[in-house]
C-alpha atoms as one frame of an Amber mdcrd trajectory, in Angstrom:
protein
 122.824  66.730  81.201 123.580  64.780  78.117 127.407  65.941  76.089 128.807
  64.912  72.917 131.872  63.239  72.604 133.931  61.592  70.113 130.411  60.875
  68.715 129.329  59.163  71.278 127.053  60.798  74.108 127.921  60.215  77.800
 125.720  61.225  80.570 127.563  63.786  83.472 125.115  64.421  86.268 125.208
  67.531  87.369 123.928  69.610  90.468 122.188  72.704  89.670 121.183  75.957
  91.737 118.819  78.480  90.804 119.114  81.885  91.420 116.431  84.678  91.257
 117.896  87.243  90.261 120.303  86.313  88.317 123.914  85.841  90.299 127.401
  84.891  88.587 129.603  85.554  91.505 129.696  81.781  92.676 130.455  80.855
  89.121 133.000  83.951  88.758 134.775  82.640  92.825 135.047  78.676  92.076
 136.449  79.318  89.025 139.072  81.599  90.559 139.648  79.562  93.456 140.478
  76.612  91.640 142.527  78.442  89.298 145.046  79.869  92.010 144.807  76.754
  94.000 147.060  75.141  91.157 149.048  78.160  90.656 149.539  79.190  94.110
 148.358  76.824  96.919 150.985  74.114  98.574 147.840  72.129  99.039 146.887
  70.743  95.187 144.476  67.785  96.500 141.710  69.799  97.589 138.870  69.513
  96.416 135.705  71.943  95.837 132.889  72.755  93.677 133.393  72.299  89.939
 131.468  74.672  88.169 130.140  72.881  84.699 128.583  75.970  83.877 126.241
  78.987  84.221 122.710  80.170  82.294 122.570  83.779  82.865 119.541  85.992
  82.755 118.984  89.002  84.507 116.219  88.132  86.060 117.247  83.878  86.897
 120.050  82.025  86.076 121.117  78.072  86.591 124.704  77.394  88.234 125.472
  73.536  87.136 128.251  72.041  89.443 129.958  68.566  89.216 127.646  66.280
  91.638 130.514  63.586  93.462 126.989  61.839  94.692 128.807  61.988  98.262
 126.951  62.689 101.523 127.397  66.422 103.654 129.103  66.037 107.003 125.029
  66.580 108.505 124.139  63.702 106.355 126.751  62.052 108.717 126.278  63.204
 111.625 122.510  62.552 110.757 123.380  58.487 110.041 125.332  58.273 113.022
 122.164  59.680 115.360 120.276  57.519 113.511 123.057  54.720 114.201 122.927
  55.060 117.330 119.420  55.586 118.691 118.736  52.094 116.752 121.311  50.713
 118.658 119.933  52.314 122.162 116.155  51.124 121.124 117.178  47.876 120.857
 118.546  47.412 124.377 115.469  49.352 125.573 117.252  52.615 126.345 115.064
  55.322 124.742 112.361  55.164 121.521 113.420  55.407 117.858 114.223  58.459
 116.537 114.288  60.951 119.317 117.810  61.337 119.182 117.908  61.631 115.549
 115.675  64.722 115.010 117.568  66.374 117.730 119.336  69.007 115.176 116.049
  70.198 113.728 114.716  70.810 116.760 114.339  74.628 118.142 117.014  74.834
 120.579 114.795  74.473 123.984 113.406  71.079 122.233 116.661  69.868 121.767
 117.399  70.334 125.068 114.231  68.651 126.431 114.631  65.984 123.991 118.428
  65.871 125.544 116.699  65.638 129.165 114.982  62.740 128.021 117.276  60.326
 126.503 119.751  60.682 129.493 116.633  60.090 131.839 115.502  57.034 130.540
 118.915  55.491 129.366 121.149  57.072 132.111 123.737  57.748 129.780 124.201
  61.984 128.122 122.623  62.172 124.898 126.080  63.659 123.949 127.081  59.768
 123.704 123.840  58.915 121.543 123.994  61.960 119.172 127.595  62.685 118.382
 130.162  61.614 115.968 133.309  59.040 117.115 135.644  61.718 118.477 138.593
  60.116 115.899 136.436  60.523 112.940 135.748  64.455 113.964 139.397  64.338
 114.190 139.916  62.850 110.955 137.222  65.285 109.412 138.562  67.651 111.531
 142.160  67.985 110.086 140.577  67.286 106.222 138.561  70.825 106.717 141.437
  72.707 107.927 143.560  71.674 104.919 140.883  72.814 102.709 140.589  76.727
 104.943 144.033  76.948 104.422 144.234  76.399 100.680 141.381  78.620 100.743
 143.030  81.551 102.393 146.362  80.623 101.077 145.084  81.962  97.692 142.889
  85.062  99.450 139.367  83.659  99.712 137.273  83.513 102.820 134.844  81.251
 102.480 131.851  82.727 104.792 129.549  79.900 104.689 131.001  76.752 106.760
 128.811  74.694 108.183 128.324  70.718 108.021 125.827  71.304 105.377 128.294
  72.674 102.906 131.349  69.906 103.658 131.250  67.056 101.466 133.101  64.123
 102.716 135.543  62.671  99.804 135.379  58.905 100.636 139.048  57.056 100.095
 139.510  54.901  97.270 142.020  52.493  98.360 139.774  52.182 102.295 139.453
  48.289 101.661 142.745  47.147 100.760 145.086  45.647 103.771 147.581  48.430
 103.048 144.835  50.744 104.090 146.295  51.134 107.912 149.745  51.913 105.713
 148.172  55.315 103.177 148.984  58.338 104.529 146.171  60.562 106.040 145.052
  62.172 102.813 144.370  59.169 100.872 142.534  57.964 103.258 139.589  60.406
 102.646 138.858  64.308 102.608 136.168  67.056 101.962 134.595  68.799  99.472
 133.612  72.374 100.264 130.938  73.800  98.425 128.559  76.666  98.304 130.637
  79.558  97.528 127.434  81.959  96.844 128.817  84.096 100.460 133.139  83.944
  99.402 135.262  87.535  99.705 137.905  87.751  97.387 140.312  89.894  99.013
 142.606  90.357  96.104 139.189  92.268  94.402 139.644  94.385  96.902 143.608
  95.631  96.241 142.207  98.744  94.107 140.855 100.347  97.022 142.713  99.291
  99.575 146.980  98.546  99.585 148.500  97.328 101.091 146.027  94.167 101.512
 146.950  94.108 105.262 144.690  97.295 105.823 141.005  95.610 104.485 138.815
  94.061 106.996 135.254  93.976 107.708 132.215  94.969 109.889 128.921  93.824
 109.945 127.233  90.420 109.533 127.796  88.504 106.757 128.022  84.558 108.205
 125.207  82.018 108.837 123.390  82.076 112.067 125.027  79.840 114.424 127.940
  80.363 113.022 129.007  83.655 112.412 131.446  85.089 115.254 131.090  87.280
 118.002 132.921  90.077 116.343 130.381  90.114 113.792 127.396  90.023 116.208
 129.098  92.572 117.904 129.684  94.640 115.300 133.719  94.634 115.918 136.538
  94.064 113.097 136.950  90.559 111.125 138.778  88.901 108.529 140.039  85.409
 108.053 139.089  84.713 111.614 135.538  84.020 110.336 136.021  81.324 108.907
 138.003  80.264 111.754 135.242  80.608 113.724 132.768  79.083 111.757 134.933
  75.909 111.509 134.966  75.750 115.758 131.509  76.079 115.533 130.933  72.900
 112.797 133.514  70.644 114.870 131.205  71.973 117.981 128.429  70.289 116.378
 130.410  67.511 115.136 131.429  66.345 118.398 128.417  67.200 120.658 125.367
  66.445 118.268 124.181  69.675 118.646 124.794  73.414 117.477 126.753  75.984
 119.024 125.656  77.912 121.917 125.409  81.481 121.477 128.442  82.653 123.952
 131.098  80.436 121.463 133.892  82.043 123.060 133.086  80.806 126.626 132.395
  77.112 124.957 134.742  74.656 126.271 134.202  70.199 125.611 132.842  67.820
 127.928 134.603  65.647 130.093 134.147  62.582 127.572 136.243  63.628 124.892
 140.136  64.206 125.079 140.411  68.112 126.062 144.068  67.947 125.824 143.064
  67.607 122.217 140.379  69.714 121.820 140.271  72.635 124.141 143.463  74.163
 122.607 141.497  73.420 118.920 138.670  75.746 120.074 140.451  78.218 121.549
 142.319  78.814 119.256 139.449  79.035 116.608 137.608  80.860 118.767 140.046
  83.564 120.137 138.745  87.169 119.570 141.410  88.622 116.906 141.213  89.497
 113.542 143.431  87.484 111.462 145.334  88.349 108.164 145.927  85.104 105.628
 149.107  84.478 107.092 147.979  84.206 110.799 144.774  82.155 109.867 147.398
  79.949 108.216 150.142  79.809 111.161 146.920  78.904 112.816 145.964  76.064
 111.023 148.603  74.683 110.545 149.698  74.626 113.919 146.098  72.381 114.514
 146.587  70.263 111.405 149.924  69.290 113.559 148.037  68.368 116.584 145.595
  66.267 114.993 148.271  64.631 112.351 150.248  63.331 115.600 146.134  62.295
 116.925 145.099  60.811 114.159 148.863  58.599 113.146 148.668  57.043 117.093
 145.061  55.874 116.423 145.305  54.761 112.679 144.232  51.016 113.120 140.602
  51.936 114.935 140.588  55.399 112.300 140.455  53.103 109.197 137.821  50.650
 111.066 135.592  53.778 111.335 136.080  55.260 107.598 135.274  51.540 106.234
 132.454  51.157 108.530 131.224  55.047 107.127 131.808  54.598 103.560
């Protein structure tokens, strides 16, 4: 997209999504997000889609966001399989790239292709496919500030997944004050794809006060939408709270949720003093208002902050080595 300015012309590059029909609601819900996040939200550094702007037609129209030219957490989590598996082929453990396609596999092939790296390399392909446990953590902690700016001003997001988190890379990473910068300047996300958001403040003309709305029916993402929606049963905020147990799922183990989420609990190789009070939390069956998603949160954003500030040496290692 080439603007005008001052006479000169700069180039912004721009992302742009195409809808048929035409749709203005993601337009209509970043620009209102971001609008009450610097009103209203104790959170003012994150970050999500900037909407540029929007070509409207009834039948198509063109959304045109800010591209940061930053990976997706799947990218990631992609690079780190792929990391990894080179790593194990060199040392004669398993053959290139089995690992690494592991997520697009059907569920049953992941599990065969599972079967086979810990055959031949005698080591679970959890190890071989996963993210470092601190950088989940890191990641982790970066989401949950983002939810709770998010449904500190009223949205639910509805769509989280690792395809829609971009990770915000830190600026100041290769200086030897690095190990010093508190936790947010050390990197972050970006959430994007709005196209699925509630906006529970549209809903205060049919429904005060707003402690009364909730929802039924299934409106998430396979994989991670909760059991109250496949069930049919109440939701609100709690969606996303699920949806976020079920992206740190696959975060940590290399592969996606199983369908009972509820009944998930880690393996024995990461720190389940950590994490089994993370998920059950996220995953506990009870529809949430804003200000219990947020007591929730921020109860988690605790844990990890205490996690993360023990382990801050090997955490900045990591983030330099990802950048």
């Amino acid at each position: 997209l080439q603007m005008a300015a001052n006479e000169a012309r700069t180039t912004v590059i721009c992302a742009a999504k195409s809808f048929a029909p035409g749709d203005v609601w993601e337009f209509y819900i970043l620009s209102v997000v971001r609008e009450r996040m610097y009103q209203q939200s104790e959170i003012t550094d994150v970050q999500v889609s900037i909407p540029l702007g929007l070509f409207y037609h009834a039948e198509h129209s063109i959304l045109l966001l800010e591209n940061p030219g930053t990976s997706s957490l799947h990218d990631v989590l992609q690079y780190q399989m792929e990391l990894r598996q080179t790593q194990a082929s060199q040392s004669n453990i398993t053959p290139p790239n089995r690992a690494s396609r592991m997520l697009r596999f059907p569920r049953k092939e992941r599990n065969r292709a599972a079967l086979r790296i810990q055959l031949q390399s005698g080591r679970s392909a959890l190890q071989l496919c996963a993210l470092d446990e601190l950088l989940v953590a890191f990641y982790s902690r970066a989401i949950m500030r983002a939810i709770l700016a998010l449904h500190a001003v009223n949205v639910i997001h509805m769509d989280l997944k690792p395809d829609n988190i971009l990770v915000r890379r830190g600026q100041n990473l290769e200086s030897h004050s690095a190990i010093h910068l508190p936790l947010d300047e050390l990197g972050g996300v970006i959430l994007i794809d709005f196209g699925k958001a509630l906006d529970l403040q549209s809903f205060q003309k049919v429904a005060q006060p707003m402690s009364t709305i909730h929802f039924r029916g299934n409106h998430g993402t396979l994989g991670f939408n909760s059991d109250s929606m496949r069930e049919q049963k109440a939701w609100l905020f709690d969606a996303d709270l699920y949806a976020l147990g079920a992206t740190l799922h696959t975060l940590l183990h290399g592969e996606y949720l199983p369908d009972a989420g509820a009944a998930h609990r880690t393996t024995r190789y990461w720190n389940r003093q950590l994490w089994d009070p993370i998920f059950n939390k996220l995953f506990a069956p009870q529809v949430l208002s804003s200000t219990e998603s947020q007591r929730v949160l921020k109860e988690q954003i605790r844990r990890l902050d205490e996690f993360l500030s023990a382990r801050r040496v090997r955490l900045v290692s990591l983030l330099r080595e990802h950048n």
